[in-house]
C-alpha positions as CSV (number, residue, x, y, z in Angstrom):
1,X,16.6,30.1,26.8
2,X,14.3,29.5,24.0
3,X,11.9,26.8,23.9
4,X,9.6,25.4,20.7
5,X,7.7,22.4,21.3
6,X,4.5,21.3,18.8
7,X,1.3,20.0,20.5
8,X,-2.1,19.1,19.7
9,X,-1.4,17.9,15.5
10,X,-3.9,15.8,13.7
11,X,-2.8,13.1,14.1
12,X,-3.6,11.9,10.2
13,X,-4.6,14.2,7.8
14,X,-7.1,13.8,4.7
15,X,-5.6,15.4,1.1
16,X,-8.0,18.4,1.0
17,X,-8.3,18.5,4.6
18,X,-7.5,20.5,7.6
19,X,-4.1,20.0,9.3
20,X,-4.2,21.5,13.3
21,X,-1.6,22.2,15.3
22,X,-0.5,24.3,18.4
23,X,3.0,25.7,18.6
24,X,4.8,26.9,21.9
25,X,7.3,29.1,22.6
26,X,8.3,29.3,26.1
27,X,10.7,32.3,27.0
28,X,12.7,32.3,29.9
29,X,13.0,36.1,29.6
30,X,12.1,38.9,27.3
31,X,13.2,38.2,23.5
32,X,13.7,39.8,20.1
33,X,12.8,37.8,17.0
34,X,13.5,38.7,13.8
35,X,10.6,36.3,12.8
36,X,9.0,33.3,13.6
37,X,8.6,30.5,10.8
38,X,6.2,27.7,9.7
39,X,6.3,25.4,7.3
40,X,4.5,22.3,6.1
41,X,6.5,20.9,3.1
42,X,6.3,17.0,1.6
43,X,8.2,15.4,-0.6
44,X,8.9,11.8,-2.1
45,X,12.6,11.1,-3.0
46,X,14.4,8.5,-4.8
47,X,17.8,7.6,-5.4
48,X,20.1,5.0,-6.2
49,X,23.7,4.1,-7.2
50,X,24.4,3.8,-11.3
51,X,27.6,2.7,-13.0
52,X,27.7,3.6,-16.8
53,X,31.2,1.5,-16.8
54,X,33.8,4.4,-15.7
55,X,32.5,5.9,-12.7
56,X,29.6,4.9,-10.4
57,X,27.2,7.9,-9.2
58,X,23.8,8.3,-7.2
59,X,20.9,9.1,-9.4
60,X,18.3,11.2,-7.2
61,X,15.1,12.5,-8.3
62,X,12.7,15.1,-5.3
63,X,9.7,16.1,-6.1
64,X,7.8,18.5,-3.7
65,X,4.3,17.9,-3.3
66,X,2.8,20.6,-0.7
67,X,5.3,23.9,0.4
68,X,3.1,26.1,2.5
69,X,5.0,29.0,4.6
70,X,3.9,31.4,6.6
71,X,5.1,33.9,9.4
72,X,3.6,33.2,12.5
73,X,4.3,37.7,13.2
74,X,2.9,39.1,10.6
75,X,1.8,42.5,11.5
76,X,5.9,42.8,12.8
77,X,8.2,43.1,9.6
78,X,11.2,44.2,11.5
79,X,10.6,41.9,14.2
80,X,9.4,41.4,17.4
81,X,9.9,41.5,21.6
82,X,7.9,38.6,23.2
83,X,7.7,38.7,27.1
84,X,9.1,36.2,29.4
85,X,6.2,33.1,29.6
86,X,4.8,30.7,27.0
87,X,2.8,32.3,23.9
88,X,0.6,29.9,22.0
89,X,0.3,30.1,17.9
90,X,-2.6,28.0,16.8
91,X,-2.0,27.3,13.2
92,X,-4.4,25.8,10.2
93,X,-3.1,24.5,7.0
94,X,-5.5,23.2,4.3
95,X,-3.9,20.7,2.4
96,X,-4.3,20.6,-1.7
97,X,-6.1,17.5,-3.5
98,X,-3.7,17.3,-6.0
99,X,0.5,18.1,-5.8
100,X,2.0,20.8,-6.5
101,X,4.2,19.2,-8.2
102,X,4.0,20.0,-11.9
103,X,6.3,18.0,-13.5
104,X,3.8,15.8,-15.1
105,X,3.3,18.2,-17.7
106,X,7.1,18.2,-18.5
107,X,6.8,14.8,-19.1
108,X,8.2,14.9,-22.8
109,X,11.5,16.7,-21.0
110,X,11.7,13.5,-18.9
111,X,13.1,11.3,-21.1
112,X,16.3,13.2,-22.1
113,X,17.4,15.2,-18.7
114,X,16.5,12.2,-16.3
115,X,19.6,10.8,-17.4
116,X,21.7,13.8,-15.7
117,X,22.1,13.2,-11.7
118,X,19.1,14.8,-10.4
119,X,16.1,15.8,-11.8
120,X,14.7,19.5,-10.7
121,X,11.2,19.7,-9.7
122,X,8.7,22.5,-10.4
123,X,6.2,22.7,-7.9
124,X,3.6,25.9,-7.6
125,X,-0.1,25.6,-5.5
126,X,-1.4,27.5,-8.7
127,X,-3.9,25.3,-10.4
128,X,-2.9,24.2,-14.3
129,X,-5.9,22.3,-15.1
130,X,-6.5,18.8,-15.6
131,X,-3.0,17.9,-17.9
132,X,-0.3,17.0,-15.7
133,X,-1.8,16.7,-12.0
134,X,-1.4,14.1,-9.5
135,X,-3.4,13.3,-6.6
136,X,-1.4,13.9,-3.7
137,X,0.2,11.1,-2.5
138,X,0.5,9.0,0.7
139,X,3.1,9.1,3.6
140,X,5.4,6.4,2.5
141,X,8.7,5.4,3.8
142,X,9.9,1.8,1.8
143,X,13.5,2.5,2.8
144,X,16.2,5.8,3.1
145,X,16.2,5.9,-0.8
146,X,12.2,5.3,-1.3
147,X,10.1,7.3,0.7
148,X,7.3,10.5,0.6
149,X,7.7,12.4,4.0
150,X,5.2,15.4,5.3
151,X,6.5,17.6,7.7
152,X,5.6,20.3,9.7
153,X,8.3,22.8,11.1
154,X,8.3,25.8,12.9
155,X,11.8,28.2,13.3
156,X,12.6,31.0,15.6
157,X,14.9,33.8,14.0
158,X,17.0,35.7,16.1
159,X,19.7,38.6,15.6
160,X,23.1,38.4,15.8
161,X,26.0,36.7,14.0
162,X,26.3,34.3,16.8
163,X,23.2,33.8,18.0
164,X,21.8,30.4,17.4
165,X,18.1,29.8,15.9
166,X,16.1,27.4,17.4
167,X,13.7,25.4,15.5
168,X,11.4,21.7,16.0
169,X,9.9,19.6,12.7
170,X,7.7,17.0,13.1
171,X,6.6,14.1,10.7
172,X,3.0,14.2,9.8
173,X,0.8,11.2,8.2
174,X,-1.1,11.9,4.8
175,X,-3.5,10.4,3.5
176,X,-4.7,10.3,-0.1
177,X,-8.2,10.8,-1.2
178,X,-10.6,9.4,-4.5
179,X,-11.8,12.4,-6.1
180,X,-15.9,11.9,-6.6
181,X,-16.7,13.4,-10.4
182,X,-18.9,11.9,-12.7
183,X,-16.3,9.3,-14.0
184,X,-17.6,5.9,-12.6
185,X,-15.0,3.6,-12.3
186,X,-15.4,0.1,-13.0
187,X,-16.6,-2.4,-10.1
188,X,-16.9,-5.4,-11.3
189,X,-15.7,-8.7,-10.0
190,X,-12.3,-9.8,-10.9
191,X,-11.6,-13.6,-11.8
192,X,-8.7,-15.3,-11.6
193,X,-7.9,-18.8,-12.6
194,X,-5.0,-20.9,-11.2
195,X,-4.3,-24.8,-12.1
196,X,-2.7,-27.3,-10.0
197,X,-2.1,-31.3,-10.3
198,X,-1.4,-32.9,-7.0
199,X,-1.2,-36.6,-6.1
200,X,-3.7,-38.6,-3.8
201,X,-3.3,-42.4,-2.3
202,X,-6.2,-44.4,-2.8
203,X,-7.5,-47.3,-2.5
204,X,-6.7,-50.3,-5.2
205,X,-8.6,-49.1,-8.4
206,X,-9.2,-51.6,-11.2
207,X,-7.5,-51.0,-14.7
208,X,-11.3,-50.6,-15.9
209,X,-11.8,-47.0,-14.1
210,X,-8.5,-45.4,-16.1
211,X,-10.7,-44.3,-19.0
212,X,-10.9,-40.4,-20.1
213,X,-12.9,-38.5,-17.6
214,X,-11.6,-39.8,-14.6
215,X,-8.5,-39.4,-12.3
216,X,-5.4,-40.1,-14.6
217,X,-2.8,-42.6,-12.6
218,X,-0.1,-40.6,-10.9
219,X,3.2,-40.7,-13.3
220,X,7.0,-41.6,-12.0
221,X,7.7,-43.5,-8.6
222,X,4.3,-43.5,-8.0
223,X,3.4,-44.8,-10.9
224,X,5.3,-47.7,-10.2
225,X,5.1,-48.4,-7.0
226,X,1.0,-48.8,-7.2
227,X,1.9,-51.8,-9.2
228,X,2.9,-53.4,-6.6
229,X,0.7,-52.5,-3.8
230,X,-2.7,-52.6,-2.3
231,X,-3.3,-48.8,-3.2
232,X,-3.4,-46.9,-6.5
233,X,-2.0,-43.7,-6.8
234,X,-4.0,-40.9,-8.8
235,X,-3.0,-37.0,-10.0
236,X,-5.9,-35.0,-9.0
237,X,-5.8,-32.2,-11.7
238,X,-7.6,-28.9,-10.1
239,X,-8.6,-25.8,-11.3
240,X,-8.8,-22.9,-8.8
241,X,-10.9,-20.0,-9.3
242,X,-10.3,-17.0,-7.4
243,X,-12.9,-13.8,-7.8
244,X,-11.9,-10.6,-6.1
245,X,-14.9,-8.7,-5.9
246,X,-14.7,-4.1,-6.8
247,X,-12.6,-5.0,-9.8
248,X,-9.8,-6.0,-6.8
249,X,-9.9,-2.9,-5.1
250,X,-10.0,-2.4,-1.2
251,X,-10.0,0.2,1.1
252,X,-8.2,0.3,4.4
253,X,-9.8,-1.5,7.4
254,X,-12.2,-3.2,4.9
255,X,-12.4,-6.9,4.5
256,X,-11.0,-8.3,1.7
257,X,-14.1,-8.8,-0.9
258,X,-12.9,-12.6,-1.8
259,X,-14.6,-16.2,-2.8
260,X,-12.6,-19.1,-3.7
261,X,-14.0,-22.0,-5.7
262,X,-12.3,-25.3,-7.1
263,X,-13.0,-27.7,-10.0
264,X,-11.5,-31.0,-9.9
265,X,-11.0,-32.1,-13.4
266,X,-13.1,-35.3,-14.3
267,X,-16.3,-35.3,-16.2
268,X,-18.3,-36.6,-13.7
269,X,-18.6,-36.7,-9.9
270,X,-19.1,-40.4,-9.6
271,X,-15.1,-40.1,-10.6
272,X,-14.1,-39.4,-7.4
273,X,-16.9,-40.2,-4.9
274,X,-15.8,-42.8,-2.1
275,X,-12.0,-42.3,-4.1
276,X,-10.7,-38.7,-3.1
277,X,-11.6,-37.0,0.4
278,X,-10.8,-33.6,-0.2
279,X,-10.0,-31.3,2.4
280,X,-9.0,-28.0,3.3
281,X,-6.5,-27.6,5.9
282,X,-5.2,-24.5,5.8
283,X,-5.6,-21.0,4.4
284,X,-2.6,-18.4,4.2
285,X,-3.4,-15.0,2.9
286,X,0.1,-12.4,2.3
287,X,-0.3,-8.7,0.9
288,X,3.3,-7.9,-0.8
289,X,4.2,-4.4,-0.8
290,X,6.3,-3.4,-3.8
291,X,7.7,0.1,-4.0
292,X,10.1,0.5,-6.9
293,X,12.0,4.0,-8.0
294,X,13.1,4.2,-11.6
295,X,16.6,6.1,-12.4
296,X,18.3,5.7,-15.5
297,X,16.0,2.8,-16.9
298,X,17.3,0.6,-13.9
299,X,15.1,-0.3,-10.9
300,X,15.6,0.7,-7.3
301,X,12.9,-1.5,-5.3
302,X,11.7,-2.8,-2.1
303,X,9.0,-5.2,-1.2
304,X,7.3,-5.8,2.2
305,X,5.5,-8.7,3.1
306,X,2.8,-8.8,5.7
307,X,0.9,-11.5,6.3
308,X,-2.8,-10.6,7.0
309,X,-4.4,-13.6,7.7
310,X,-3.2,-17.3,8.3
311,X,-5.2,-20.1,9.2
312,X,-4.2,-23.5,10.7
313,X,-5.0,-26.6,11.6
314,X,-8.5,-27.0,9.5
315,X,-10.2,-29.8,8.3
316,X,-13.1,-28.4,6.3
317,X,-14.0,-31.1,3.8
318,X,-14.9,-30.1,0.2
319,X,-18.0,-30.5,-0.3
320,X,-19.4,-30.7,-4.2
321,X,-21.8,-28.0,-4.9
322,X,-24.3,-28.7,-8.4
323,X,-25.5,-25.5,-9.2
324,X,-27.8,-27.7,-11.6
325,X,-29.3,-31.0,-12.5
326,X,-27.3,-30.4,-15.9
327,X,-23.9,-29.4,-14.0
328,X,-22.0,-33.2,-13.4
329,X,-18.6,-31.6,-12.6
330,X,-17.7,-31.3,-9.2
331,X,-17.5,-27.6,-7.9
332,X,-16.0,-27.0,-4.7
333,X,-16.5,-23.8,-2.9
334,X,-14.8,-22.5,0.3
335,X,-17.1,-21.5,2.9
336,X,-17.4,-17.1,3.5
337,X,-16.4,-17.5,6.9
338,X,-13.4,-18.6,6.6
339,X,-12.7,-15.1,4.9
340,X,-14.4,-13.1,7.8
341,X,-10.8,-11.7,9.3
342,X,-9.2,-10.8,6.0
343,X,-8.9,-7.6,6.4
344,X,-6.8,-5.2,4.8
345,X,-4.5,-3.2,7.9
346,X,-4.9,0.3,8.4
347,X,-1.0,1.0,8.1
348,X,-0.5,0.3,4.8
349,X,0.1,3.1,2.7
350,X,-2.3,2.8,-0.3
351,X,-1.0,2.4,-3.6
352,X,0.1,5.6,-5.8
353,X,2.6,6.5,-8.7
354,X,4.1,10.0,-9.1
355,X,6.2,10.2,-11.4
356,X,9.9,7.7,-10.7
357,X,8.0,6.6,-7.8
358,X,5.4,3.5,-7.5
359,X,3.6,1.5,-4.6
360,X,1.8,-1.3,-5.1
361,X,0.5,-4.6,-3.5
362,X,0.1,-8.1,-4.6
363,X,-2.4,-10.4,-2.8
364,X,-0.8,-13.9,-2.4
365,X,-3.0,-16.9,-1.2
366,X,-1.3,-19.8,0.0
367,X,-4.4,-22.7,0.0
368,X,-3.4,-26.2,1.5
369,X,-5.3,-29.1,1.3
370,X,-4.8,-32.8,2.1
371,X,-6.3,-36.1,0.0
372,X,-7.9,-39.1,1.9
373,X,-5.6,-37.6,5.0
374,X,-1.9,-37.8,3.0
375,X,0.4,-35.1,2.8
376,X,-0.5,-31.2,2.3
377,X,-0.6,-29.9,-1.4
378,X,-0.1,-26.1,-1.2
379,X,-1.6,-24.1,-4.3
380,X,-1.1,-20.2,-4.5
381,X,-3.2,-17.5,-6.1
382,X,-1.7,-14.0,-6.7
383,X,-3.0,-10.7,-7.9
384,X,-2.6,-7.3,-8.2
385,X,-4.9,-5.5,-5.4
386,X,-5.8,-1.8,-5.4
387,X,-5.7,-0.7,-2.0
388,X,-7.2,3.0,-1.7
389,X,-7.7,5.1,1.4
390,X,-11.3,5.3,1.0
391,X,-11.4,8.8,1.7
392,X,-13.1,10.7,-0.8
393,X,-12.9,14.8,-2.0
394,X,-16.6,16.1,-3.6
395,X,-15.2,18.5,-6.3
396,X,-18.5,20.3,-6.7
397,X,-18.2,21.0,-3.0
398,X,-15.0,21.2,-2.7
399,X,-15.0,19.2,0.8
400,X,-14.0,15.7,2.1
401,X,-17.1,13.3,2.0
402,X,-17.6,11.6,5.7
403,X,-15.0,8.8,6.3
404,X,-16.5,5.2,6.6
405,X,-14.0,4.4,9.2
406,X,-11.4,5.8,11.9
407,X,-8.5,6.6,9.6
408,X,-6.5,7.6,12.6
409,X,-4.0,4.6,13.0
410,X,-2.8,5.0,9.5
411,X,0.9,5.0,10.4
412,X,3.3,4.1,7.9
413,X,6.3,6.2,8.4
414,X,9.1,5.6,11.2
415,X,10.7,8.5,10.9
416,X,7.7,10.8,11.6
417,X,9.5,11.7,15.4
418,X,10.4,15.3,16.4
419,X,13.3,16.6,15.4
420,X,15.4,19.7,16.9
421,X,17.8,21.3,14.8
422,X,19.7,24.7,15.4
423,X,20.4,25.3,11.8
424,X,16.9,23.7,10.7
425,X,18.0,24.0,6.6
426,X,14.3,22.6,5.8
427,X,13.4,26.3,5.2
428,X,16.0,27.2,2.6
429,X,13.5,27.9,-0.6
């Protein structure tokens, strides 16, 4: 009997970097090999069903993105006798910065043949210069149609027409890096504005503090229904203003670099002092991930939704913040620490595009607050965030730059297990 088994693999592995791994073979008694195998392919895949009216067909599109293969008896061409016992194969693969995919630079041909059912990749590791490379991407798996997959397999050859190979493959986890040259990429904090009109019970007000400036009366029912009542209603017209600091762009593990501010809309904050308590009372933060496959000019997608951070249950009151003397409008702004847990989890697989194949997230903020102790107003906030590995490649020395965190529970895939296979055909070139 022939055993394989695969030990001791990095557990995740930086683009650029060193992938480790031991392989065993354990031999219940002496055995001819014609060879013995390893590979480390990935490859992201999408597909999807199309009708063009008449007849409906799956639209696939692979791209390989690493194929290294080697022989782990090299010095043996015409094989070789291993004794009964286990024999131990260290192996050492250096992974590429960029794919091997070269398809980019076939881009004009893109157009025209991606209408046929599959598109056929051309992948080499020989380098073509800057046109038409992509930075390796991430492990990825969205669903059975969307998905980038690393694997490392290992197959033992032996003679005979009906003698069975035996083979193991297992999932490996990749992560993407930011290559360091002397483009500086922009930084700068991101702003995003959001409006909102909610209602508020309040005391009586007299007809005489309705004038322009001040809290407009609250239209329909309400409306009518402070006419005959000891309390006035009001609409309490807000602006929101979110600022995502690094340009919106996040690494894994990091805190979110966030600040929310709000401006309620009268001209002076006399308009609302003793009329509108404004509190916060809860803070809901959701990171979307979209990844969408394009065949045919019709989207294949999937979005995930995980929410990060979700606080409950507080009544932080707004307090007005004058920046000046000058400054009469009442500014509102939400205290750091509520943001102090909103970080971004180390699973995620950070955002990419190669090729038919995207991944992206979307930050959605979910703010409720409550007026003079009525009902909670919700308001959300959304925008595109930029979520990177923060791993980072120094092209001059052609090394990985020392991580600012433990990448190793980066986990996205679940299909990364070990897989047996007699007839393994992941080595079919």
């Amino acid at each position: 009997m022939v055993f394989i088994s695969i030990d001791e693999v990095t557990p995740v592995v930086a683009a650029g970097g060193k992938l480790s791994a031991t392989i065993n073979v354990v031999l219940e008694e002496e055995t001819f090999f014609k060879d013995i195998r390893v590979m480390f392919r990935g490859t992201s895949f999408t597909a999807m069903l199309v009708s063009n009216g008449s007849t409906t067909y799956q639209v696939s599109e692979h791209h390989i993105h690493v194929d290294r293969y080697f022989t782990l008896l090299p010095d043996n061409a015409g094989g070789t006798t291993l004794s009964a016992g286990r024999h131990t194969f260290p192996v050492t693969i250096w992974l590429p910065v960029y794919s091997d995919c070269k398809c980019l630079a076939r881009v004009g041909e893109y157009p025209k043949f991606r209408f046929a059912r599959s598109w056929n990749c051309v992948h080499s590791a020989a380098e073509t210069g800057d046109f038409g490379r992509a930075l390796l991407p991430p492990s990825l798996w969205a669903s059975d149609n969307l998905k980038v997959g690393y694997r490392l397999a290992v197959l033992a050859e032996r003679p005979g027409l009906f003698t069975l190979n035996k083979s193991k493959m297992i999932g490996v986890n990749v992560l993407p890096v930011a290559v360091i040259d002397e483009h500086v990429p922009n930084m700068d904090p991101l702003y995003i504005e959001e409006r909102a009109v909610h209602s508020a019970k309040c005391d009586k007000l007299p007809e005489t503090y309705f004038v322009n400036g001040a809290l407009p009366k609250a239209t329909g029912f309400r409306k009518v229904f402070s006419l005959s009542s000891k309390h006035s209603y009001v609409n309490v017209p807000m602006k929101f203003e979110l600022v995502l600091g690094n340009n919106a762009t996040v690494r894994l593990n990091q805190k979110i670099p966030i600040s929310i501010c709000t401006t309620i809309d009268v001209d002076d904050v006399s308009r609302i002092d003793g009329i509108v308590d404004a509190r916060l009372v809860s803070l809901r933060l959701v990171i979307h991930s979209v990844t969408k496959g394009v065949a045919q000019q019709l989207a294949n997608s999937n979005t995930d939704r995980q929410t990060i951070y979700d606080l409950k249950g507080l009544n932080e009151p707004l307090v007005p913040v004058l920046k000046s003397e000058y400054q009469q409008v009442p500014k509102y702004q939400m205290e750091d620490h509520l943001f102090e847990d909103a970080v971004i989890p180390g699973s995620l697989s950070p955002d990419f595009k190669v090729m038919s194949l995207a991944h992206f997230h979307i930050l959605k903020i979910t703010v409720g607050m409550k007026f003079n102790g009525g009902s909670t107003k919700y308001t959300e906030l959304s925008h595109a965030l930029n979520i990177t590995s923060g791993l980072e490649y120094d092209v001059n020395e052609k090394s990985l730059l020392p991580p600012s965190y433990d990448p190793g529970n980066y986990c996205p895939a679940n299909d990364n297990k070990s897989i047996d296979d007699e007839k393994l055909d992941f080595f079919e070139r």
